[in-house]
N, C-alpha and C positions, 0 to 999 in steps of 0.2 A: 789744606789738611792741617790738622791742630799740630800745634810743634812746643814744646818744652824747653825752655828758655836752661844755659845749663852754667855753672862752671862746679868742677870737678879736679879733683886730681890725683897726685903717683902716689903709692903705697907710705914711701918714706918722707919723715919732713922734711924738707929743703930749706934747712935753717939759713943757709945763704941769703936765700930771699927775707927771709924776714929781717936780717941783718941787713940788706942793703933799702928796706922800706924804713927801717929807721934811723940810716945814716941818712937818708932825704930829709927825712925829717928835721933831722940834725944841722942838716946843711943849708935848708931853708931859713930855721931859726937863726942861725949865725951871718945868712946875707941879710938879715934885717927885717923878715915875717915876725908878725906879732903871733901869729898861731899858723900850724898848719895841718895838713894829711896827706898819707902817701898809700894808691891802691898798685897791688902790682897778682898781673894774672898771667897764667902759663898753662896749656890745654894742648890737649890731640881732638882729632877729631879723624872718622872712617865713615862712607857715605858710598849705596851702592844702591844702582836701579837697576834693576832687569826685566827686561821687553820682551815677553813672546818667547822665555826661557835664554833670548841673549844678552852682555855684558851691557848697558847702553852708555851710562857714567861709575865710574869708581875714582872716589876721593881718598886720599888722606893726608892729612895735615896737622902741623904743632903751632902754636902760636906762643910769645911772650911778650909783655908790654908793661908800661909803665905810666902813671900819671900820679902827677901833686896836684894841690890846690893851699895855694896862700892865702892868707890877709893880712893885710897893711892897715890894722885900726878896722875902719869899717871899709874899705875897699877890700873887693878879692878878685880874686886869677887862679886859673888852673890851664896847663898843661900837659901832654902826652907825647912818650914815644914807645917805640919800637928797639930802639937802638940804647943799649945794653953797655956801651963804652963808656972810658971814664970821659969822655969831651960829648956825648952822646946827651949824656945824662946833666951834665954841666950846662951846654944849652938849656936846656929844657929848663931848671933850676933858675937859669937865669933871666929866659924869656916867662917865667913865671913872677919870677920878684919886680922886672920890669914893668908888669903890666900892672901888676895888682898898686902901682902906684897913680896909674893912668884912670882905673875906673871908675864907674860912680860910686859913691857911699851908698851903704842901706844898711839904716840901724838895726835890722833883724837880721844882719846875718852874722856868720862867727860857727865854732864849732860846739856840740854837748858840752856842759859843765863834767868837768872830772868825775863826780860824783853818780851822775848818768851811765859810764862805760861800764860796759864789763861782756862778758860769752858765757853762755851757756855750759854748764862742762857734762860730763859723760859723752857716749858711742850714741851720736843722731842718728847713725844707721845711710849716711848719704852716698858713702862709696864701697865700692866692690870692686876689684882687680880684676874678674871675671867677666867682662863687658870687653877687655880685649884678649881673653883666653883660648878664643877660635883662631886657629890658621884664615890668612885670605880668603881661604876658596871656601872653608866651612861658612864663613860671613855672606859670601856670595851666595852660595848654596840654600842658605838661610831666607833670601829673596828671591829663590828660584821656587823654594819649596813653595812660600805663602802664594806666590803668584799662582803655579802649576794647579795647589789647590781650588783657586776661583776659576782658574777654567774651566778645569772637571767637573764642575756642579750641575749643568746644564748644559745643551748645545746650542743655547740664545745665548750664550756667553762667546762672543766668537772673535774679543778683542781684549785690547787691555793696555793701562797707562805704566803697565809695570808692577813690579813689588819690589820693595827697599829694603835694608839694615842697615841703620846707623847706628853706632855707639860714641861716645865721648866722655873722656876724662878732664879735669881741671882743679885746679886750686890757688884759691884767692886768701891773698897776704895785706891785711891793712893796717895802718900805724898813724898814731897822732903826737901831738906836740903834748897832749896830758897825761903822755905817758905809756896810751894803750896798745896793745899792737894783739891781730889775733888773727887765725889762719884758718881755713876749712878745706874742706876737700868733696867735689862730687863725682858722680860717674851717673851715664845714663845709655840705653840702650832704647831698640824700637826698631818691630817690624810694620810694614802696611803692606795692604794690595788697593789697584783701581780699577774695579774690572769693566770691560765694557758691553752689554748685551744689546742685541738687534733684533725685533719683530720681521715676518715675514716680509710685510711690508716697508723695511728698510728703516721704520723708527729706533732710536738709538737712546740708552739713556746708562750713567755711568753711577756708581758710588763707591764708596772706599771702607774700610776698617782696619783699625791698628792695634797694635799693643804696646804699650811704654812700660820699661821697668829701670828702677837703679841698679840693678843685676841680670846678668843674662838669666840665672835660674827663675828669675819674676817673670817672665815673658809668656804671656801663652804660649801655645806652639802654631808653629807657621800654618799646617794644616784648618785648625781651627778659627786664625783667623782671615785664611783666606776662603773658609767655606764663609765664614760671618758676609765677609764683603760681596760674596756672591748673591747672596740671601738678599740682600738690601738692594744689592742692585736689581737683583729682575723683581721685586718688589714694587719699581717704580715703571715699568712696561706698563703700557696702555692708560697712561696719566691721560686724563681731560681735566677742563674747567669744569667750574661750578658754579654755580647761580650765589650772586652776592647776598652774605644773609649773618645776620647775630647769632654766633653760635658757641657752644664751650669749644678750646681748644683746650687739647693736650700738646703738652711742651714735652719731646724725646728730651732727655738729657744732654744730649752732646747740643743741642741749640737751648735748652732753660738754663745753660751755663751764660749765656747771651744775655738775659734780662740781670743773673745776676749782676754781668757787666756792666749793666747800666745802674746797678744801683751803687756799685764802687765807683764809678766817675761819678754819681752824685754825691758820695761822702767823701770823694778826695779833698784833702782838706788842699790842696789847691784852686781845686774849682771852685770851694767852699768859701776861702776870702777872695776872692777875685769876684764872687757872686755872680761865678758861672753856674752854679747846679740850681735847680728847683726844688732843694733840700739845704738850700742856706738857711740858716736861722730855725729849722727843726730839731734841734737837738730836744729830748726830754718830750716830743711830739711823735702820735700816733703814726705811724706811714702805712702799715701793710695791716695785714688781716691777723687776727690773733696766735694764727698756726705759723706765723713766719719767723723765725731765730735765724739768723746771719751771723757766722763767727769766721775769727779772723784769728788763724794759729798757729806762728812759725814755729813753733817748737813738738809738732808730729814727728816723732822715728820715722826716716823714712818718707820723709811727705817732698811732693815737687818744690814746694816753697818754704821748707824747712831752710832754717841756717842759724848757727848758733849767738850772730850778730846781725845789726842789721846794716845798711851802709855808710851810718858811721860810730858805729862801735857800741851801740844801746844792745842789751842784750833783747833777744827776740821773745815774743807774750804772747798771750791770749786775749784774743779783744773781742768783748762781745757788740757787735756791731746794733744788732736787730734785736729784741728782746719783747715777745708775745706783739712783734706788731712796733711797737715804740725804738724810737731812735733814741741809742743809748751815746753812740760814740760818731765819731768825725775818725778819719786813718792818716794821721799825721807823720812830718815827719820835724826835726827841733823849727825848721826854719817855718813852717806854715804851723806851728802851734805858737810859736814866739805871734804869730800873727794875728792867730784866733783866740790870744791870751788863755792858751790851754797847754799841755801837757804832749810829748809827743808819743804815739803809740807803739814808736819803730818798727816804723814803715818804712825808713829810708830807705831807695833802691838808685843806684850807683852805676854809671860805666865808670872810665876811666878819668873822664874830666869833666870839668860843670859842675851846676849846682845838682844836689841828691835831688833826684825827683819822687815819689810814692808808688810804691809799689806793695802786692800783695804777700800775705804769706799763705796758709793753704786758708784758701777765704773760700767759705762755704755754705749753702742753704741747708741748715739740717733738716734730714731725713723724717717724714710720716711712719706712717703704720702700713699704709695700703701698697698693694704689687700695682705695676703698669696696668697688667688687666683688670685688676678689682677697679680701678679708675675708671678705665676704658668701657668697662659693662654697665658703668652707671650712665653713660650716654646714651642718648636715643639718637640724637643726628650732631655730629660734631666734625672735628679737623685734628689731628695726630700729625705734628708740623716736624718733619725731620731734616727740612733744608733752610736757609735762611738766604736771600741775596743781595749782597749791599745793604749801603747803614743807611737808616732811615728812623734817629731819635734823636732829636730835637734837648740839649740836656739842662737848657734853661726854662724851656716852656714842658716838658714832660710832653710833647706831642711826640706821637710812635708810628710809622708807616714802614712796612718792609715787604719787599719782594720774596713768596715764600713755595714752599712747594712740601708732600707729605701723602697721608690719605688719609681717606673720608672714613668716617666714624658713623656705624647703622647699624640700629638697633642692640647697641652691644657690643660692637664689633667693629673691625678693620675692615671695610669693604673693597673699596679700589683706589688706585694712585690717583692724585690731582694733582697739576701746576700751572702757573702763571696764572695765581693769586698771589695776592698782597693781606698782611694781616693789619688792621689800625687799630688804634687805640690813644691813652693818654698815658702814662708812666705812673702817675700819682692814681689813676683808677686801679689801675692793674694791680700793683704791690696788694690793694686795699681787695682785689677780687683773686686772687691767687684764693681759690673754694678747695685742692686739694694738692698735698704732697707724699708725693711715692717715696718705696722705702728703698731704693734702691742708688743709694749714692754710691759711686766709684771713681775714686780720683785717677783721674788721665795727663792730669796738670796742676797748677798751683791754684786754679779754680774750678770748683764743681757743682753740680747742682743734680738732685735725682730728679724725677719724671713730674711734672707739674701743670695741673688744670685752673686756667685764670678762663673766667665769664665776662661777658659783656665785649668782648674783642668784635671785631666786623670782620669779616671773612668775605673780597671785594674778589670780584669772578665777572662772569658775565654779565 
């Protein structure tokens, strides 16, 4: 089930924390680091399943942690803890200055030039206090409810993996040696159901739907999405194969988020110098079909992959990735642009220790003109693929094979469930055969994609 990557946090600043993120700092410098950074994050978190209307898991939990990372010249090191003491934290400092004397050199690393830092200012809109303004048993209640509704839908519905609420808070404190130090705060909520329906004949098939919001008031209501989940699941009853054949497929959005995924590991500019992606050296080169625009936006109110900096300290942009088809941009982060002798787009995404790896901000396919059905009606015999299983693309050769499941497309229309087919193709046809995009974009995460029909696909069956 899609899950939302979070940190979040309390109403009030915690100026403590950012005073002890740059006494790291401080402390770093003075055991002998030529530069360094310090992340420090603190979170709740609440997590509840309910099976058949009873409790099955209920979570809740706080977290706080800490991690540097030094350089020594061109050696670096990074450490993490837990432990909050002054000898706790002295370790850590130490086994970091330690090491960053031991490791290998690479002249591309080091931190942003000073001139590079800075955040965003104004209200992003990422927290809300309201995500844990339910009593317990309201929270529970909350996954009792979505559940309760996908049973009631039908009496083929006569099982269920449960309904959930979780909510989470957090906030992230970071600081460097030029100076910068900058703090945000998120909060996240989410209910699902999974329900599971049975044919006479004892075939069984299951599907799910959720809602994610930054605020409890964002949320659908549990009601509605537990009819949604209901709807999808006996949707898939009476699935057969189908005769292998070249057909238009429609991509549902929660799987055409999927290919966008593969065209972001093709422009991670990781992949990119490494001369892992089948999109090295296309910059300024045609890739997709004229109607395709790919943007990449940390600075949405409000957006999953909003944040006012990125991981380390660049303030967060708008990048337009895809432009009518053509590759405009690589998604960097300082360390793989110092690479690609390019510029970095702040991308950097961040745990606690290690090198920043890339990450997105709200990266998205923008939206067409046409609804799911206006698409759907222009098929005479197609595939409406709403499952995907297992990864099956190849991201140096652009080859594509996946395990998939959905229903047939006749005359117009949704006809019946089919699975245990596999969809093929090449990555580099596909972007270039994407023929239409629905207008129906809805972010559920930090990636999205609306409803999308790519031609020339194989649809392998019997």
């Amino acid at each position: 089930m899609p899950s939302t990557q979070l940190e979040a946090r309390s109403p009030k600043p915690q100026t403590d924390l950012k005073d002890l993120a740059q006494d790291i700092v401080r402390r770093a410098m003075a055991g002998g680091a030529t530069a360094a950074e310090c992340v420090v994050r603190e979170g709740d978190e609440f997590s509840t399943l309910v099976r058949l209307g009873q409790v099955e898991t209920l979570k809740e939990s706080g977290s706080r942690a800490v991690g540097v990372r030094v350089f020594n010249g061109q050696r670096a090191a990074s450490t993490y803890s837990s432990d909050f003491s002054s000898s706790g934290l002295e370790r850590m400092l130490k086994s970091a200055l330690e090491l960053s004397k031991i490791t290998s050199e690479d002249p591309f690393g080091g931190i942003p030039e000073a001139s590079q830092l800075g955040s965003l200012t104004g209200d992003l809109d990422l927290y809300s206090a309201d995500v844990y303004s339910l009593p317990g048993e309201e929270r529970i209640d909350y996954a009792r409810r979505t559940e309760k509704a996908a049973l009631e839908v039908d009496p083929r519905i006569k099982n269920s993996d449960g309904g959930s609420f979780d909510a989470a808070t957090g906030h992230k404190i970071f600081a460097n040696s030029h100076g910068f130090v900058g703090e945000y705060r998120r909060s996240y909520c989410s209910i699902a159901a999974v329900p599971i329906a049975q044919t006479e004949s004892g075939a069984m098939q299951r599907d799910y739907w959720f809602s994610v919001a930054r605020s409890l008031r964002g949320l659908d209501s549990p009601e509605d999405v537990g009819r949604i989940a209901a709807q999808r699941t006996l949707r898939r009853l009476g699935a057969r194969r189908v005769k292998t054949a070249q057909v238009p497929i429609v991509f549902d959005p929660m799987v055409a988020s999927s290919i966008l995924d593969h065209i972001f590991e093709g422009i991670n500019g990781d992949s990119v110098y490494r001369g892992a992606s089948f999109l090295a050296g296309q910059l300024g080169e045609k890739i997709a079909g004229d109607q395709v625009n790919v943007i990449d936006d940390g600075t949405i109110p409000g957006g999953f992959g909003t944040s006012p900096f990125d991981g380390e300290g660049i303030p967060t942009r708008r990048t337009v990735v895809i432009e009518r088809g053509v590759l405009k941009s690589y998604l960097m982060n300082t360390y793989t642009a110092k690479k690609l002798g390019l510029q970095t787009t702040a991308n950097a995404a961040r745990g606690l220790a290690g090198t920043p790896g890339i990450g997105p901000g709200n990266y998205f396919l923008q939206a067409g003109d046409k609804s799911p059905q206006q698409i759907i009606a222009g098929i005479k015999e197609g595939l409406y693929v709403t499952e995907f299983l297992g990864h099956g693309a190849n991201l140096v050769t652009g080859d594509y094979s996946r395990g998939a499941s959905g229903l047939w497309i006749s005359g117009g229309e949704l006809a019946y469930p089919v699975e245990e087919i596999t969809v093929a193709g090449n990555l580099k046809e596909m972007f270039f055969n994407i023929s239409e995009i629905g207008s129906d974009l809805v972010f559920r995460g930090a990636m999205a994609s609306p409803t999308i029909r790519i031609d020339g696909l194989t649809v392998g069956g019997e």
